[in-house]
C-alpha positions, 0 to 999 in steps of 0.5 A: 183363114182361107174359108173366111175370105172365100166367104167373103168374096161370096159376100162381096160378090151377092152384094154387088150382084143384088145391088146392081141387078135387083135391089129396087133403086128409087132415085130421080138419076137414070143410072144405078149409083144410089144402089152401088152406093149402098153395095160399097158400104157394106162391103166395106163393112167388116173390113176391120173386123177381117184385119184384126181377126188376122191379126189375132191369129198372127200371134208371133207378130204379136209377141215381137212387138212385145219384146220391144223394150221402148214402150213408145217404140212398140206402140208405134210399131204397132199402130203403124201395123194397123194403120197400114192394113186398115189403109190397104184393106180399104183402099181398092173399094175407096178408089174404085167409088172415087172413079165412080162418083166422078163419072157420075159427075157427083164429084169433081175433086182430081186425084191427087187432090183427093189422095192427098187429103185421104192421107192426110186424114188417115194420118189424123187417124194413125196421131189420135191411135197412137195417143190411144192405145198408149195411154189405154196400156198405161191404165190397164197397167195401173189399174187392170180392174177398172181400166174402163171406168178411169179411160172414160173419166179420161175421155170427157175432157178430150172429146169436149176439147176435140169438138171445140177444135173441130172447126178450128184447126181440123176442118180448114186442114180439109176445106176453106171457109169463109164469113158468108158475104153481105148481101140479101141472103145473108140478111134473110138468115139473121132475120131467122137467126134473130127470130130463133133467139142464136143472132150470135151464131157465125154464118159461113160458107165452105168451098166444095165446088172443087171436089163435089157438086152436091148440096149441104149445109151442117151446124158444127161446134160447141161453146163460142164456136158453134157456127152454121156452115152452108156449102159454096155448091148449095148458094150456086145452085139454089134459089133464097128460099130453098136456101132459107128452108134448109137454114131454117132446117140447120138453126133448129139444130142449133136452137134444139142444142143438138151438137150437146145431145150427140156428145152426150149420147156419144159419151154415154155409149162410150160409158157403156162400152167401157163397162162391157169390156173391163167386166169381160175381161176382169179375169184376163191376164197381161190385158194390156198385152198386144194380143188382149188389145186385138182381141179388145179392138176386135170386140169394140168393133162389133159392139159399135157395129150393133150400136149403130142403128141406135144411133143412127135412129137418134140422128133421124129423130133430131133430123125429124125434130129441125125438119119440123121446125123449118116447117113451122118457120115456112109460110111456103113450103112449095120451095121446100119441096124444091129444094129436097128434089135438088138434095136429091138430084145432084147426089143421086141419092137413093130416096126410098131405101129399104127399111133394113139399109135405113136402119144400118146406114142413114142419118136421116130420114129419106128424102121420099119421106121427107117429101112426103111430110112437107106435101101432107102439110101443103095439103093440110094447111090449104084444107085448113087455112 
């Protein structure tokens, strides 16, 4: 274990080193933030892998909790277990990126705020572990050769009704949100709404002045609750039209039933997952065992870390697909422009990263690329009247 961390010490440190030193950075900010941006995710990276490999070989820990006879007493324990260490692991890197996104003035939520809601999330974690890893037992008990088949049967119903809830009752527990006011932004909106065929899309706005100073909008929800949401930052800072290309953005979203897509292939990878899993380790005895559950976590894990660049490139596709959608709906694209060099000036983003991190980390296209696509487009429709 001792080799491990050191190696990954070595790790961290060429992380930081290339990042802050020689990575080529292009962003439109005079500092290095986009860069340690990139430094903090991947080191952050194999933390849970680490955890639970330590874990693995603390095989008495292990079988303590085993001879715990209260199933729902052991289970706790040993949630708790890993939600203590996943928290501590994470914590320094959290923190210090926490003071670094204040001084550069990226965030502007206090502390105690900030430590709060990381609480509170972390405790959503450890209830939604919890529930998890107690009905995961009891179907490996009951049915130890198709454990995987029946959790995914088990799965649809619940992310389905997580999704549904989402904007209800989770997200006000972070932010606050309101209707966005009568008034000519939110008349423009319907119009483009209305024109889009979704008038019974619910507008609102959500009040992240007091913890960044950043700009976004998102679509969030399924059935009668889908609703776009535009931050309370993006209405001070921008101006209509600006405004109206990134809604026009976010509408397609919604007209192109991209939520459903993203559960689907979520569900879908979940199916794959499962399948892998419950065929390695068909010949395992005792899989519901403390022990094969580490080991099952531990492989989960690396298999969601490979998997993550198909999805990632699923979610560029769809941010391709809004983007030129908003295009075609623009008639001027000069504010378009605008309004990606304001994304990208107030997060102090990287807008070029290399081709390696796009593919281990971004959801979307890159801001350089996008602006690219809309000046080729300008171009085109003056060359093309």
């Amino acid at each position: 274990m001792k080799k491990i961390m050191i190696g990954y010490i070595i790790y961290i440190l060429s992380l930081f080193l290339y990042f802050y030193f020689l990575y080529p950075l292009t962003s439109f900010s005079d500092t290095r933030y986009g860069a340690l941006a990139h430094a903090f995710f991947f080191a952050m990276w194999p933390l849970q892998l680490l955890m639970l490999y330590l874990l693995i070989k603390k095989t008495n820990i292990m079988e303590q909790l085993e001879q715990i006879r209260s199933e729902i007493k052991k289970v706790l324990l040993y949630v708790t277990l890993l939600t203590i260490l996943d928290y501590l692991i994470h914590f320094p890197f959290r923190f210090v990126w926490y003071r670094i996104t204040v001084e550069e003035g990226v965030r502007t939520q206090g502390f105690l705020s900030w430590f709060a809601e990381h609480l509170l999330s972390k405790g959503m974690f450890w209830l939604s572990l919890f529930l998890i890893i107690l009905i995961t037992r009891a179907v490996m008990k009951k049915w130890p050769k198709i454990w995987g088949v029946i959790l995914w049967f088990l799965a649809i119903p619940v992310v389905l009704f997580v999704v549904f809830v989402q904007p209800i009752w989770i997200d006000p527990l972070f932010d606050d949100f309101s209707l966005l006011e009568e008034g000519e932004l939110r008349k423009e909106i319907e119009t483009l709404t209305a024109g889009a065929g979704i008038s019974d899309a619910t507008l609102l706005v959500v009040n992240k002045s007091e913890k960044v100073s950043t700009y976004n909008a998102y679509v969030t929800g399924i059935f009668d609750h889908a609703r776009i949401v535009l931050w309370d930052t993006t209405i001070a800072g921008m101006e209509q039209s600006e405004i109206l290309f990134i809604m026009a953005h976010e509408i397609a979203h919604y007209i192109f039933h991209h939520v459903y897509w993203g559960i689907g292939l979520y569900l879908f990878l979940t199916l794959l997952v499962l399948l892998v899993l419950q065929r390695w380790t068909r010949a395992w005895k005792n899989i519901h065992s403390f022990p094969s559950l580490t080991k099952l976590l531990l492989t989960t894990v690396a298999i969601l870390i490979l998997m993550q660049p198909l999805s990632l490139w699923v979610s560029r596709q769809m941010e391709r697909q809004a983007d030129q959608y908003a295009i075609n709906q623009t008639e001027d694209l000069h504010p378009a422009l605008t309004s990606y060099q304001l994304l990208a000036e107030q997060s102090k983003a990287d807008i070029s990263p290399a081709p390696w991190i796009g593919w281990f980390r971004s959801s979307h296209p890159s801001i350089a690329d996008r602006i690219e696509r809309i000046e080729e487009e300008i171009q085109n429709r003056e060359t093309n009247p």
